[in-house]
N, C-alpha and C positions, 0 to 999 in steps of 0.2 A: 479442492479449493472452492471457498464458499466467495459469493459478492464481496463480503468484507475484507478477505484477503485479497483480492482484485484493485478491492479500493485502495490499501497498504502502496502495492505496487507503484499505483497511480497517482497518488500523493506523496511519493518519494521521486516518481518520472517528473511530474509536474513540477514542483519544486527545481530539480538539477534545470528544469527548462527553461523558468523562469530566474531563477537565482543563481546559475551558471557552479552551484558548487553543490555541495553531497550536504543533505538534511543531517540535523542533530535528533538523537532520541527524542527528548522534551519537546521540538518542534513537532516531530511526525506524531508524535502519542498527541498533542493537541490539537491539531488538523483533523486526526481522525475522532475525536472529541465531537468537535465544531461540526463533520460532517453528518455523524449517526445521532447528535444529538434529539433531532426528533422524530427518528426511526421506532417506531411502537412494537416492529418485532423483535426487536435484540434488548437483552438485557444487559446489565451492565457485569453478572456473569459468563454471562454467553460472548460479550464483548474480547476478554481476555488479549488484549493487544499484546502483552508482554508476550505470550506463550505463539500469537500470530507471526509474532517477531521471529519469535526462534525458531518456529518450524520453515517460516521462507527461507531463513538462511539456509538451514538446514539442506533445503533440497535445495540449494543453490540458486535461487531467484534474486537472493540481493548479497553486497558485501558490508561489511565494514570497516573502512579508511576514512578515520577523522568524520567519521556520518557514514550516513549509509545513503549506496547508488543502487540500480539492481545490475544485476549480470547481463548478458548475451541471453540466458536462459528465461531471466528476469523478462527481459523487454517482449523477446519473443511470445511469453505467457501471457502478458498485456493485450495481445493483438488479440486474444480470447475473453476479454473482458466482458459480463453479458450487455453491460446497457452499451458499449459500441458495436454491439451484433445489430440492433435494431433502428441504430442511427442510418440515413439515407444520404448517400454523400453526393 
């Protein structure tokens, strides 16, 4: 798992946090838009959210019911997020 999949996570936790329900596709694909938008290392190949999508599933980090939440495994992965390694609490 790269930052950007980290970010997926986080912008699907954030979201159920604030909006007490499970994100739609179209939502998360433009959050994650809005966030890398002026990221000068990612391209917009290198981006490939769709394929981001399906390999979290895959390895079980998130579901989807009517949107997508992450799992038990999801959340847990989150706590390895890099930029809240370096945050001072």
């Amino acid at each position: 798992m790269d930052k950007y999949d980290y970010m997926i996570l986080d912008i699907i936790q954030t979201y159920k946090q604030e909006q007490q329900s499970h994100i739609r596709l179209a939502v998360l694909e433009r959050n994650f838009w809005k966030r890398i938008e002026a990221d000068t290392d990612l391209s917009v190949g290198q981006a490939r959210i769709g394929e981001r999508i399906t390999n979290l599933y895959l390895d079980g980090m998130l579901q989807n019911k009517n949107g997508y939440t992450l799992t038990k495994k999801g959340r847990e992965q989150l706590a390895f997020a890099p930029w809240k390694q370096n945050e001072v609490a």
